[in-house]
ROKOL-492567 format. One line per 5 residues: for each residue x, y, z of C-alpha. Coordinates in Angstrom, 2 decimals. Example, Ala and Ser with C-alpha at 12.3 -4.5 7.8 and 13.67 -1.06 7.14 Angstrom:
ROKOL-492567
12.30/-4.50/7.80 | 13.67/-1.06/7.14 .
***
This chain:
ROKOL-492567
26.91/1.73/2.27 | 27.03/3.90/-0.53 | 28.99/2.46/-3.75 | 31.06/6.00/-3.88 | 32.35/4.21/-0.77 .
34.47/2.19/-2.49 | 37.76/3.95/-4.48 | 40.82/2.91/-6.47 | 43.92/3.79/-3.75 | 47.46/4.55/-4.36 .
49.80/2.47/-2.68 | 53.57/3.97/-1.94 | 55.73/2.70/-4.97 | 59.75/2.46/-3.87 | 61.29/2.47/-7.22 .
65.12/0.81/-7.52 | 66.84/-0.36/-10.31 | 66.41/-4.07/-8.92 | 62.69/-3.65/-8.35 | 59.84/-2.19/-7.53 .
58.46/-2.18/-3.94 | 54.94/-1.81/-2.54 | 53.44/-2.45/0.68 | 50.08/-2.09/2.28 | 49.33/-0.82/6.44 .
46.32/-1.51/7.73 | 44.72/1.54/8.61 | 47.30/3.89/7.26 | 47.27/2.73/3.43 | 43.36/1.45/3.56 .
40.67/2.31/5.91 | 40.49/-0.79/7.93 | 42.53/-3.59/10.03 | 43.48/-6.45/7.84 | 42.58/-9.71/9.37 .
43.11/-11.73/6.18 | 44.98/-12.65/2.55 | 43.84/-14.20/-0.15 | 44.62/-14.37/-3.59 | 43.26/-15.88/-7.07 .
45.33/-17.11/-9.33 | 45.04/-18.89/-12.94 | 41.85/-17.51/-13.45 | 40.62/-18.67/-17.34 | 39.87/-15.34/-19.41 .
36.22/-14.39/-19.86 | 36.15/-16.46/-16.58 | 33.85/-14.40/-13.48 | 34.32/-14.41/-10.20 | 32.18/-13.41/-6.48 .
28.42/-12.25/-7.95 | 28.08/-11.80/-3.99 | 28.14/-9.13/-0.99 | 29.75/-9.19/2.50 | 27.29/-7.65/4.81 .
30.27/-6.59/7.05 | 33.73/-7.27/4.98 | 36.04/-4.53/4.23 | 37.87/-5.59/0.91 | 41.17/-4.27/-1.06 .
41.70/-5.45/-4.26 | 44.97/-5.65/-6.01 | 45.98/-6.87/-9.27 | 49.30/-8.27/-8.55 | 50.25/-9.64/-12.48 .
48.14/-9.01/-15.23 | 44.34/-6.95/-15.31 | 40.66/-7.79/-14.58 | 37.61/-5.52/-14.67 | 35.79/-5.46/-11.06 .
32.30/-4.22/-11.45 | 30.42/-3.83/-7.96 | 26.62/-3.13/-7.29 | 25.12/-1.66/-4.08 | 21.58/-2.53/-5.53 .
21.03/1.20/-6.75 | 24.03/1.81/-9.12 | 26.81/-0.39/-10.75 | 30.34/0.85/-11.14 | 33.17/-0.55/-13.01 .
36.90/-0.82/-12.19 | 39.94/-1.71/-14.33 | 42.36/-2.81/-12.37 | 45.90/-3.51/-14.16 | 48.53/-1.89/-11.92 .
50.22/-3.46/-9.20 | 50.79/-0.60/-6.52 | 47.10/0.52/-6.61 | 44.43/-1.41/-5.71 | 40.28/-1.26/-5.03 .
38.69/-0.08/-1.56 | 35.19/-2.50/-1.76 | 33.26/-1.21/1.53 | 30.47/-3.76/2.86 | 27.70/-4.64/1.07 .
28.74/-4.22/-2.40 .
***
């Protein structure tokens, strides 16, 4: 698959005085069923991470506290992503 594939989404945002609210659908909010969470935490700065490819793994990416750059490769073209906001996260479509 093409790297213009993958996209930053917007996720709703529910704004209240108390605290912001976001949620994810599958197939409504990103183009695929989630089967799986994960999540990486206390990461060391200047630290990397993956430097792999899912032949058939759909991906969203969210930066729940804090910011990292993404940068994903389809073999032909490299794209980078700064992801630092917590109701918007990174479609990654198979093979990047």
């Amino acid at each position: 698959m093409p790297i213009n594939n993958s996209r930053i989404i917007d996720l709703p945002k529910i704004q209240d005085p108390k605290g912001n609210l976001t949620f994810v659908e599958s197939s409504v909010h990103i183009p695929f069923d989630i089967k799986r969470v994960y999540y990486i935490y206390d990461v060391p700065g200047g630290s990397e991470r993956g430097s792999h490819a899912h032949k058939h793994l759909h991906e969203f990416i969210i930066a729940i506290s804090g910011s990292f750059d993404v940068v994903l490769n389809d073999g032909q073209q490299q794209k980078r992503f700064h992801l630092n906001r917590s109701h918007y996260g990174l479609y990654v479509s198979p093979m990047m």
